[in-house]
BADRENGU-271945 format. One record per residue (C-alpha): residue in three letters; x negated, y, z. Coordinates in steps of 0.1 Angstrom, whole numbers, padded with zeros to 4 digits, always signed. Example, Ala and Ser with C-alpha at 12.3 -4.5 7.8 and 13.67 -1.06 7.14 Angstrom:
% residues 2
Ala-0123-0045+0078/Ser-0137-0011+0071/
This chain:
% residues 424
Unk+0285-1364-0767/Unk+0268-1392-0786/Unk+0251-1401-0757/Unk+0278-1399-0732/Unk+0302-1422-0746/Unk+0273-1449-0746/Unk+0268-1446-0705/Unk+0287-1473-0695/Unk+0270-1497-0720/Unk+0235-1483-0703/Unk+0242-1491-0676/Unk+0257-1526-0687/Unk+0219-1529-0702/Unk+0204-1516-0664/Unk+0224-1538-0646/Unk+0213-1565-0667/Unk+0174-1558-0667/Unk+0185-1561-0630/Unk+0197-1592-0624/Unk+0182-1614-0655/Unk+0163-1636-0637/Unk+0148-1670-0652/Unk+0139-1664-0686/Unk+0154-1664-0721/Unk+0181-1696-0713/Unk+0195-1682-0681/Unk+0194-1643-0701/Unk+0217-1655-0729/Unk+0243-1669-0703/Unk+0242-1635-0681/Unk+0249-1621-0722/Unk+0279-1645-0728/Unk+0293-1627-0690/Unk+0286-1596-0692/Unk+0289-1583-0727/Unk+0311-1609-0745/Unk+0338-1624-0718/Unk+0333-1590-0695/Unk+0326-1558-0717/Unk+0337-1571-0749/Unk+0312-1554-0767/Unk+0307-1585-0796/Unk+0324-1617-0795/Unk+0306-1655-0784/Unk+0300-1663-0819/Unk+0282-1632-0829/Unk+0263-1635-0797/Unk+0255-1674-0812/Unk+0248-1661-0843/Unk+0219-1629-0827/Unk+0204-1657-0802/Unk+0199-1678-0835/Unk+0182-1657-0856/Unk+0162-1634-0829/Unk+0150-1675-0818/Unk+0134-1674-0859/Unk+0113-1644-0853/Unk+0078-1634-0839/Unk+0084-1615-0806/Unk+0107-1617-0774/Unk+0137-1632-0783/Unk+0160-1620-0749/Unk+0146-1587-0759/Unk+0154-1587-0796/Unk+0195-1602-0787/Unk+0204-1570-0764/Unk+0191-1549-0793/Unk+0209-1563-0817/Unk+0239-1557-0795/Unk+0231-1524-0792/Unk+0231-1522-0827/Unk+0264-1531-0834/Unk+0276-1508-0815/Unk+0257-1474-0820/Unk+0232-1481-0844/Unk+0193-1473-0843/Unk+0198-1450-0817/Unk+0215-1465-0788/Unk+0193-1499-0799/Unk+0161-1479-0790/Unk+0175-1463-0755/Unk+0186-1498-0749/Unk+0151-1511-0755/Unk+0137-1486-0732/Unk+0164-1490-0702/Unk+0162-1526-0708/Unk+0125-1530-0703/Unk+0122-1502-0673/Unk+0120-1516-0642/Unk+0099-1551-0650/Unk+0071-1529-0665/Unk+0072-1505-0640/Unk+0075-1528-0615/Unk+0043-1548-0627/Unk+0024-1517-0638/Unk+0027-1507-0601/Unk+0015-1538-0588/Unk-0017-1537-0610/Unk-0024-1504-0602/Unk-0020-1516-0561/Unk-0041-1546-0570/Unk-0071-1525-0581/Unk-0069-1497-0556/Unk-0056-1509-0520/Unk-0072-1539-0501/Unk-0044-1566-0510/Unk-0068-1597-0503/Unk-0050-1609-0471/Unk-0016-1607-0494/Unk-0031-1619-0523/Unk-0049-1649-0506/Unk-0012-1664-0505/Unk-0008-1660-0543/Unk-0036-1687-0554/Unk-0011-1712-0556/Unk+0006-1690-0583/Unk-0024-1698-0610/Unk-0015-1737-0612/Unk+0021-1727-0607/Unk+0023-1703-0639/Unk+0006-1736-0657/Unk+0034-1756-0650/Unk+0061-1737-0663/Unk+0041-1731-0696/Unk+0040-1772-0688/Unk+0078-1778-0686/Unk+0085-1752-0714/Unk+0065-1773-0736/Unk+0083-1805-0727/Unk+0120-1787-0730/Unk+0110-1771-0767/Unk+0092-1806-0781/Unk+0127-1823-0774/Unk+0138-1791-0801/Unk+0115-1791-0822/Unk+0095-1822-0828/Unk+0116-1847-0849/Unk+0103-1863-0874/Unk+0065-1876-0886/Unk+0057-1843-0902/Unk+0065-1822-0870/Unk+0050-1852-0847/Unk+0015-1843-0872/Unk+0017-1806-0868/Unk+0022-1808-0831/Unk-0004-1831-0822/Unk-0029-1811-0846/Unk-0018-1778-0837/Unk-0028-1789-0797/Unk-0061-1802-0806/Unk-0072-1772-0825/Unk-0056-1749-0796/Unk-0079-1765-0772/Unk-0110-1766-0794/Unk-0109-1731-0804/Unk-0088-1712-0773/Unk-0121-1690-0774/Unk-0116-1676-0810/Unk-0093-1646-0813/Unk-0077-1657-0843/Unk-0070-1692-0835/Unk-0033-1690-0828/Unk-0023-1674-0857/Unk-0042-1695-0883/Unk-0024-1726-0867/Unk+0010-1707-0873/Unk+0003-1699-0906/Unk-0012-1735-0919/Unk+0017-1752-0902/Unk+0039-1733-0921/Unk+0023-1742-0947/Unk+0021-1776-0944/Unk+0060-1782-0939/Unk+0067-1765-0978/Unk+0052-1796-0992/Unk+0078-1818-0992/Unk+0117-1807-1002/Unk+0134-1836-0984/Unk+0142-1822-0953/Unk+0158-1789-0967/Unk+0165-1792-0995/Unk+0168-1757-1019/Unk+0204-1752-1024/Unk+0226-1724-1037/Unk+0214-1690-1064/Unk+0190-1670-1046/Unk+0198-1638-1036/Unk+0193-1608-1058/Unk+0169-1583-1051/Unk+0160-1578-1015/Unk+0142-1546-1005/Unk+0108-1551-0986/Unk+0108-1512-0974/Unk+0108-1518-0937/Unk+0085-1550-0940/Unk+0059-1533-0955/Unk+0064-1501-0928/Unk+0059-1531-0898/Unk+0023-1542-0920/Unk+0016-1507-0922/Unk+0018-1504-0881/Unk-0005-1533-0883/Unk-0030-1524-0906/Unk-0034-1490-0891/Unk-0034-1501-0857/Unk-0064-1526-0865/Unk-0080-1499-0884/Unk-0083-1472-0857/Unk-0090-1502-0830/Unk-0120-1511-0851/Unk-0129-1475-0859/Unk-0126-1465-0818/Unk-0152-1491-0813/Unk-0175-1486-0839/Unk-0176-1449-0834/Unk-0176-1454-0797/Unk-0142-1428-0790/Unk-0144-1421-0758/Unk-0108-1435-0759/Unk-0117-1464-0780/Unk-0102-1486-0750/Unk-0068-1473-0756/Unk-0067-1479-0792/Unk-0083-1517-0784/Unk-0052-1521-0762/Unk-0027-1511-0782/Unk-0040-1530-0814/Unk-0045-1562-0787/Unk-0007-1558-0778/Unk+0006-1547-0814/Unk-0011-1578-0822/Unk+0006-1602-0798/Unk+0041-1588-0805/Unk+0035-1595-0838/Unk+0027-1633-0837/Unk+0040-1646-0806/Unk+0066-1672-0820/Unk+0083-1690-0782/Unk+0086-1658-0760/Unk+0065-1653-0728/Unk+0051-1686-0729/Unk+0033-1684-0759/Unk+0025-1649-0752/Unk+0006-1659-0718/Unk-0020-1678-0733/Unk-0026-1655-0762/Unk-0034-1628-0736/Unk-0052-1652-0711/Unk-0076-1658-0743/Unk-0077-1621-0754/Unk-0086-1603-0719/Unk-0104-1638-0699/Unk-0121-1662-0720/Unk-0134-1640-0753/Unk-0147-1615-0730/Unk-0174-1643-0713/Unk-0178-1659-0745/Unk-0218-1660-0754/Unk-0210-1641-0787/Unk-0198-1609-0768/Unk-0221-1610-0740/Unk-0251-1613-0768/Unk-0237-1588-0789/Unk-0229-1564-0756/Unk-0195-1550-0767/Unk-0176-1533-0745/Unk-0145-1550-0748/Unk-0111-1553-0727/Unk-0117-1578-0701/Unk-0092-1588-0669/Unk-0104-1608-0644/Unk-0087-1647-0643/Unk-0074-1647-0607/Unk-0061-1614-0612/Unk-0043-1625-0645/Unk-0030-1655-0631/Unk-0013-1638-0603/Unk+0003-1617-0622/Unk+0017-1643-0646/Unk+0029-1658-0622/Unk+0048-1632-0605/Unk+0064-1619-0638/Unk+0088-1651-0635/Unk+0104-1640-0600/Unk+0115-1607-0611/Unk+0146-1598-0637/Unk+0135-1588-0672/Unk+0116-1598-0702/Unk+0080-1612-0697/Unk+0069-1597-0721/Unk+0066-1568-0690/Unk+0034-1586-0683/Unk+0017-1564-0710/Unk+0022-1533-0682/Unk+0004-1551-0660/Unk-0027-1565-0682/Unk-0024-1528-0697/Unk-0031-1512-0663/Unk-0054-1537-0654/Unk-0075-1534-0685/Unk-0084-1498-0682/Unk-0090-1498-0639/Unk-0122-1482-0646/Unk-0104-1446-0654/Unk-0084-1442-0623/Unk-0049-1446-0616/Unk-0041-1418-0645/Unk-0059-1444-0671/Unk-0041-1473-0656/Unk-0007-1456-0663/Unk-0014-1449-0695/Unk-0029-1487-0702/Unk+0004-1498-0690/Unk+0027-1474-0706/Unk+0002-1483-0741/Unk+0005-1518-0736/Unk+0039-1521-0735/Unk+0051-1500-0764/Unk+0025-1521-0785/Unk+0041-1555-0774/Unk+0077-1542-0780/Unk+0074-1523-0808/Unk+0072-1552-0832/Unk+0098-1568-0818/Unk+0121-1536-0819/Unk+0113-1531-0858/Unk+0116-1569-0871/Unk+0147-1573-0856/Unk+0169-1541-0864/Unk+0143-1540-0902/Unk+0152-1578-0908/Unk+0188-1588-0893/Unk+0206-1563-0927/Unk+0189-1587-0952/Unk+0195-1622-0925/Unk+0224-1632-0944/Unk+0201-1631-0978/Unk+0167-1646-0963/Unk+0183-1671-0947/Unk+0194-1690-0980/Unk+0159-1693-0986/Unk+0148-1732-0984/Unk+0111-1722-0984/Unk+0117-1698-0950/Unk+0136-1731-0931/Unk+0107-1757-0941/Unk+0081-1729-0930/Unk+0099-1724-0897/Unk+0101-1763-0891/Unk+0061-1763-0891/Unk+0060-1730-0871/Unk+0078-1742-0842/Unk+0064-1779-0840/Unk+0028-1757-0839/Unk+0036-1737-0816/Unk+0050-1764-0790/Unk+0012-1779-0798/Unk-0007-1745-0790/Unk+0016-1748-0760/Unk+0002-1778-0751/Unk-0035-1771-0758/Unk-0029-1742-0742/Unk-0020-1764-0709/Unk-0045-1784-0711/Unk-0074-1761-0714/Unk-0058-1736-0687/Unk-0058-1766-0662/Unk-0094-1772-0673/Unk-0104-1735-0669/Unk-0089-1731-0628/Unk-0099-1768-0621/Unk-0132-1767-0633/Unk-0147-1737-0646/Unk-0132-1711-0621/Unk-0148-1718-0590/Unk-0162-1742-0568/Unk-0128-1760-0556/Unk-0132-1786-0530/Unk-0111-1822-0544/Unk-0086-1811-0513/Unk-0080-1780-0532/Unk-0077-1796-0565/Unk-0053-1823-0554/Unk-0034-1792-0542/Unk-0035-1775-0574/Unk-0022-1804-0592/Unk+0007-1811-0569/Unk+0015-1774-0573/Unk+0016-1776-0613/Unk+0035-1809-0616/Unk+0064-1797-0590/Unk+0067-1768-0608/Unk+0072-1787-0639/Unk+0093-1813-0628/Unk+0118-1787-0606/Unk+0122-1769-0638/Unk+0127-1798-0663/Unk+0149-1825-0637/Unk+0164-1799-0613/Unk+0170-1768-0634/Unk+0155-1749-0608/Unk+0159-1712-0608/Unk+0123-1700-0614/Unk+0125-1675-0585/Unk+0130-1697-0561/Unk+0100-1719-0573/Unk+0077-1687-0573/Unk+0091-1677-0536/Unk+0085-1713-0524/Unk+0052-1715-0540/Unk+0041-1682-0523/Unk+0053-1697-0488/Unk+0032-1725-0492/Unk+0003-1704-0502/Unk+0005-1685-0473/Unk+0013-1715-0452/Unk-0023-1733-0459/Unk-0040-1698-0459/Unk-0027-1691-0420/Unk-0035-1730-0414/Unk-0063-1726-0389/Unk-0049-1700-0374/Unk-0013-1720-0370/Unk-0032-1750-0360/
């Protein structure tokens, strides 16, 4: 009975995953229609208020608001089912595509999807540009930003990179009380229980990864993927397009590092192309992109069979949710405490100045990696490559437009100059 009063939400929360094209902007708006001015399920200011603070924590923020909705109105419960129906049919949709990647002949297809690698760069590009109007506003941010891209694109290779830049730029921002100044008695006692149960996730999760791979498991791989993606959940401040380059780093560059190849580890490694392609494809379907963990999770463990792949994907996908689903619903009862806390605001003004910098690095070093160390591309192919990355940028940033339609058009193109001698 629980359950069956709750159906017409669900499928509310299908319909949505449905129809949610275009990222976390355009998913807020489909919010305000469907479950505010249609369902009436919360009102436009609480929907204000979720967006705000689900934008203030690690993890993906579309995600994070129609759990909190959920929330409201039938607790943990319907907020997990919700999670679940929410993220469906993306992750099975790009878990089957990686698993048809590796296993059927899909080069004459795929062939018109090269354009999709400088493509996927661009809207990392135009993201960038939208959040530094945000969150870069003063000489302190300006600092953080600029830093925060220049060690990005130094150390991309090193695992730990991101989250060192996150944390220091935090940092950095307490020193000075001028621009939020502490205000108001601080709130009494706040109970760290489900923190500490999230760390605990985290420290076991490392544990058994590193455990897997010392012992050699013969399912070490699983336990390596689900740390990787438990991982990523947990520090990806920005959404999908920080999370993109955290995973392009994890899965393509550390693997070919000197470091791993001397030391012969038998890491999780995804081929470039393949990753590109299917970055880029996450943006034309609904859903979070955060679904690209089903497909890097399928893609990661090809070498067991379709079987191994389904479990990668399935694996990979409850480790990049699952922190989101626990800081939000563990966090949001104590929100209205925390969030009198000057030292939190001054931290957060750091975080997101450095993360609009890794952004940037990130960029930068990705355009690097296709342009020049992917490949022997002909200066016909480059100058391609570049048009492709700045259209993308400047259709999303000056035209507002819909990112499915730059993904279909990009595809066209692709297979437009692949069929050229044939056309011509």
């Amino acid at each position: 009975m629980y359950l069956l009063r709750h159906i017409p939400f669900l499928k509310a929360v299908f319909n949505h995953s449905l129809t949610a094209f275009g990222g976390p902007q355009v998913h807020l708006g489909l919010l305000q229609h469907r479950f505010v001015e249609k369902r009436k399920d919360l009102s436009a200011e609480e929907l204000m208020e979720y967006n705000a603070f689900c934008q203030l924590l690690p993890g993906a923020s579309s995600t994070q608001t129609i759990v909190l909705i959920a929330f409201k109105r039938g607790g943990f419960s319907l907020a997990f089912i919700t999670l679940l129906v929410w993220i469906l049919p993306a992750t099975c949709f790009m878990a089957s595509l990686a698993i048809a990647y590796t296993h059927f002949d899909l080069q004459p297809v795929l062939k018109a999807l090269h354009l999709l690698q400088p493509m996927v760069i661009g809207f990392i590009a135009s993201a960038t540009y939208l959040l530094y109007k945000k969150a870069i506003r003063n000489t302190i941010t300006q600092f953080v930003f600029l830093l925060a891209a220049i060690l990005t694109f130094i150390g991309f290779k090193t695992p730990w990179t991101i989250p060192v830049v996150i944390v220091l730029a935090g940092i950095v921002t307490n020193f000075s009380n001028k621009r939020i100044p502490d205000q108001g008695a601080a709130p009494k006692k706040i109970k760290w229980v489900h923190l500490h149960l999230f760390i605990l996730f985290f420290l076991a999760a490392g544990f058994l990864s590193e455990q897997a791979t010392r012992q050699n498991w013969e399912q070490r791989k699983v336990y390596n993927l689900f740390e990787n993606n438990y991982r990523f959940g947990s520090f990806v401040f920005g959404g999908g397009d920080v999370l993109i380059p955290m995973m392009y780093e994890q899965y393509v560059t550390r693997p070919n590092t000197d470091r791993i190849k001397e030391s012969k580890r038998d890491v999780l490694k995804i081929n470039s192309t393949a990753f590109l392609t299917g970055s880029g494809i996450v943006r034309a379907i609904p859903g979070p992109i955060f679904s690209i963990a089903s497909f890097t999770g399928a893609l990661a463990l090809e070498e067991k069979g379709i079987g191994g792949q389904i479990v990668g994907a399935v694996v990979a996908s409850i480790g990049v949710f699952l922190p989101s689903f626990l800081i939000v619903l563990f966090f949001f009862p104590i929100w209205q405490k925390l969030k009198k806390y000057a030292l939190f605001y001054r931290s957060l003004e750091g975080i997101y100045a450095a993360v609009v910098g890794i952004m940037l690095g990130a960029t930068l070093y990705l355009l690097k990696d296709i342009l020049f160390d992917l490949g022997n591309l002909t200066a016909q192919n480059i100058g391609v490559y570049l048009l492709v990355f700045c259209t993308t940028a400047i259709l999303l940033v000056r035209y507002k437009l819909a990112p499915q339609w730059i993904v279909l058009g990009t595809i066209l193109l692709g297979a437009l100059l692949t069929l050229w001698p044939t056309i011509f």
